[in-house]
N, C-alpha and C positions, 0 to 999 in steps of 0.2 A: 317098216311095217305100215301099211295102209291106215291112213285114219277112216275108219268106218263111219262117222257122222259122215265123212266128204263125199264115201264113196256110196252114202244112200238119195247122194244130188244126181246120181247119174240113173237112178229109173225114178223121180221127179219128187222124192219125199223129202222137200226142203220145210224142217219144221221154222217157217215163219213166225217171231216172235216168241218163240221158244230156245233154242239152245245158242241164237244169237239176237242181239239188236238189231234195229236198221243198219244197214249198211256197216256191221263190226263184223268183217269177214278178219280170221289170221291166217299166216301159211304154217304151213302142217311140215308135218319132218320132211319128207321129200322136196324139202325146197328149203333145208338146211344143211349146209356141208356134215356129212358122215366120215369119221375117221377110218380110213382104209378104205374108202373111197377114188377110184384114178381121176384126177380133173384133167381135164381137155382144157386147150389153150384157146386164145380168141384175140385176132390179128386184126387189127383198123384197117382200114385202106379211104381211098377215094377215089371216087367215079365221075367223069365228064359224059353225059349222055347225048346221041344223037337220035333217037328215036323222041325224048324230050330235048329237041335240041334249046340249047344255052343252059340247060341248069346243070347242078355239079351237087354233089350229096356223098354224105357217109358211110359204107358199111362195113361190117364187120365180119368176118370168118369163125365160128367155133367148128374144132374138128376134135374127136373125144380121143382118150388115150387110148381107147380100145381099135379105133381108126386102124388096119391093112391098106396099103397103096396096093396090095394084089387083087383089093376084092373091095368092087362097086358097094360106094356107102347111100345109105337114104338121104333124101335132102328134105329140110322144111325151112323156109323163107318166110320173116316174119317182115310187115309193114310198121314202119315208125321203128325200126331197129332198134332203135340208142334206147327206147323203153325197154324193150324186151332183154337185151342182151347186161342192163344193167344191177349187176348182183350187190350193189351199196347196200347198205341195212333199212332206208326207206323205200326201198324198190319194191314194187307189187309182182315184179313175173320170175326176176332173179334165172330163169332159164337155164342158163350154162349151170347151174347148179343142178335144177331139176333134171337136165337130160344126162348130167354125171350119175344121178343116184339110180335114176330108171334105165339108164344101159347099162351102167354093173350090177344092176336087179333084173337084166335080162329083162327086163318087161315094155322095153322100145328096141328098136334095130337099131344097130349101131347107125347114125345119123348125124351130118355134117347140117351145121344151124349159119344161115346167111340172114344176116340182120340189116334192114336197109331202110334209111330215112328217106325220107321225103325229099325231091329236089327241090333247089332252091337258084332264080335266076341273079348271078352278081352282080352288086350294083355297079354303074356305068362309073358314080361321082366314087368317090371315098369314103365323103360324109355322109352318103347317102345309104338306105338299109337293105339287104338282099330281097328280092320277091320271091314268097313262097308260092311254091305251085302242087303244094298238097291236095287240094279239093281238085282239082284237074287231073290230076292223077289216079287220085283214089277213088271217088265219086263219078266218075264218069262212065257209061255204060256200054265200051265198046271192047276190043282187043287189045290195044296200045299196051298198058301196064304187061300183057300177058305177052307181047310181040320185046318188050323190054328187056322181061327175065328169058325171056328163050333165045333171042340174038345177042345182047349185053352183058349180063350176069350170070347165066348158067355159064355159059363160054368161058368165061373170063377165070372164075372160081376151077372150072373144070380142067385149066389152063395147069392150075396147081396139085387138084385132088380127081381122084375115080370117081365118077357120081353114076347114082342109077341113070338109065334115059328112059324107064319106064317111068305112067305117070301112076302104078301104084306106088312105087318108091319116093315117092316126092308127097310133101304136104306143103299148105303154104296157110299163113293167120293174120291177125289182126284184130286191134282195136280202133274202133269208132268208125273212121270213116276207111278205114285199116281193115275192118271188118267186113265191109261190103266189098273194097277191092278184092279182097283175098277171094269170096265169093264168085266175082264177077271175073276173074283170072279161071276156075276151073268151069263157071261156064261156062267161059266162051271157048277153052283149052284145054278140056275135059284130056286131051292125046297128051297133057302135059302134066296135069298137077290133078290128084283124084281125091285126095283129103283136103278140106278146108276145116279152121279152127276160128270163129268170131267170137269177138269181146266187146259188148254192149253196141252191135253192127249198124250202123247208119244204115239203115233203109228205108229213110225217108228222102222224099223230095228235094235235098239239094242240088242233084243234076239230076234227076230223075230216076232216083232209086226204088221208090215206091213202089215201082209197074212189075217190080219180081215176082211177088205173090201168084199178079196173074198169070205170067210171063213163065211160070214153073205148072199152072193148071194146065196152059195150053199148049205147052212144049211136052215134046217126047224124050220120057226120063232118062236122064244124061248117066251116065255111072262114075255117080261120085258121092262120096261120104261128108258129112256135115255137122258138124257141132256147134251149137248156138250157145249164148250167153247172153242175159240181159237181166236186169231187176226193176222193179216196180219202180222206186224213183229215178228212173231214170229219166231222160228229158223228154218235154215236150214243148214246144218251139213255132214257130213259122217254119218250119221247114218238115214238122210233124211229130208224133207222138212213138217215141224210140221203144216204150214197152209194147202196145199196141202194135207197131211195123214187127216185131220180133215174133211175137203172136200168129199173127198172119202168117211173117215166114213157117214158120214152123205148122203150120194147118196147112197151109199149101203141101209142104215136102210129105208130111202123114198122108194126105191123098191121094199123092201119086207115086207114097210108096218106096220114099228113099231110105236109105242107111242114112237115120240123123238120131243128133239126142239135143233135146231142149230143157236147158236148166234153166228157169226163174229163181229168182230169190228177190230182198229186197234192195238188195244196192240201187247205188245212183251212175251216172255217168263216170266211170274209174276202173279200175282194171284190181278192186281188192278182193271180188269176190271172182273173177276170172282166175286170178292170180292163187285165189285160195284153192280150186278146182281143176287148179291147172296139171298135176300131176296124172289125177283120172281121168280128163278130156285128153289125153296124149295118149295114156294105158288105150282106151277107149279107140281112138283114131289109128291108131297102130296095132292093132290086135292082131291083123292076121297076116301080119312080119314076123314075130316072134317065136320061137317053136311053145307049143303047148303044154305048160307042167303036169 
């Protein structure tokens, strides 16, 4: 059953200092194993990329129990995987749990979840430590990340499982700077991936993320659906003001009129109150997968 406090974040009545503290978000039943619940399975792998060439990174497969190999499943791709995909009892997004209980609740499409970290370049010596190449990745404002998952990762996975090829079938998410890639993937690939999900979304100035705002006033509206997540304390930096940039985003996409929903609250930079909303920002993103009760 819905917890109704969560699902009144989603037309924007988040009582601030009322029914929680700063930043004391919990997760709600849908993102706690249910008895007679089917769980879906969730296979490691690893990836050498040539589109980043030299780095090599982790991801993961979940495919639900309800998964036909006769009949094309939805995909959503999450950035920084090993967060998302991890269902430990300090985990914030617990995911494979949440997409078990909302597709035997029929309330997401049956949906294959590809969870993908970060590359990382290996180091030459032994003693020496891998270079990350997350901020190059995720923060950068071009196609690559999205030229990625459409030569390397859809491929690869699709190698094993049916995946839609439409880009309403496909979502793809993110935290921090996870967030903005995820974004910056159906912009520029709208023909590929048409829902995005952000969690507290870098769109400030570390590679030049900032310029969305305008860059969504002056552009001709793309067709793609959008969920924000951010809270008041969240960072504010040399690199810019994380509530503020979210703000923006979300006054840009209102004026020109996109399918988005923007939840504030008061969190900080963490994924507890992403994680706590997470089950209706899915409901929300996938609505019109599902058939209609």
């Amino acid at each position: 059953m819905r917890n109704p406090w969560i699902a009144t974040l989603l037309v924007g009545l988040l009582p601030i200092g009322a029914a929680l503290g700063a930043d004391d978000y919990k997760l709600g039943p849908d993102s706690q194993k249910k008895p007679g619940v089917p769980e879906g399975t969730v296979t490691k792998y690893t990836w050498q990329s040539k589109i980043f060439p030299g780095t090599v990174r982790d991801y993961w497969i979940y495919v639900p129990a309800q998964y036909d190999a006769k009949k094309p499943a939805c995909v959503m791709v999450f950035q920084d995987g090993g967060s998302y995909v991890n269902v430990g009892e300090r985990a914030q997004f617990k995911v494979p749990i949440v997409f078990d209980n909302l597709i035997h609740q029929k309330e997401m499409p049956v949906t294959i979840g590809i969870f993908i970290n970060p590359g990382v370049v290996p180091p030459s010596d032994k003693d020496k430590k891998a270079r990350p190449n997350r901020s190059f990745e995720y923060d950068t404002l071009s196609d690559q990340y999205a030229r990625f998952l459409e030569k390397e990762i859809l491929p690869e996975v699709a190698k094993k499982y049916n995946l839609r090829k439409d880009a309403a079938g496909r979502a793809i998410g993110g935290i921090s700077s996870g967030g903005i890639c995820a974004f910056t993937v159906a912009w520029e690939r709208p023909d590929l991936f048409s829902k995005v999900l952000s969690h507290v979304g870098s769109f400030t100035n570390i590679r030049g993320g900032d310029a969305y705002p305008g860059l969504i006033r002056k552009t001709e509206k793309k067709p793609i659906r959008v969920f924000l997540q951010d809270g008041a304390n969240d960072l504010n930096n040399l690199h810019g003001n994380w509530p503020l940039a979210n703000k923006q985003m979300a006054e840009s996409l209102k004026l020109m009129k996109y399918d988005y929903q923007f939840v504030f609250g008061d969190g900080g930079h963490n994924g507890k109150h992403g994680g706590a909303i997470l089950p209706d920002s899915l409901r929300w993103l996938w609505r019109d997968e599902v058939p209609q009760k």
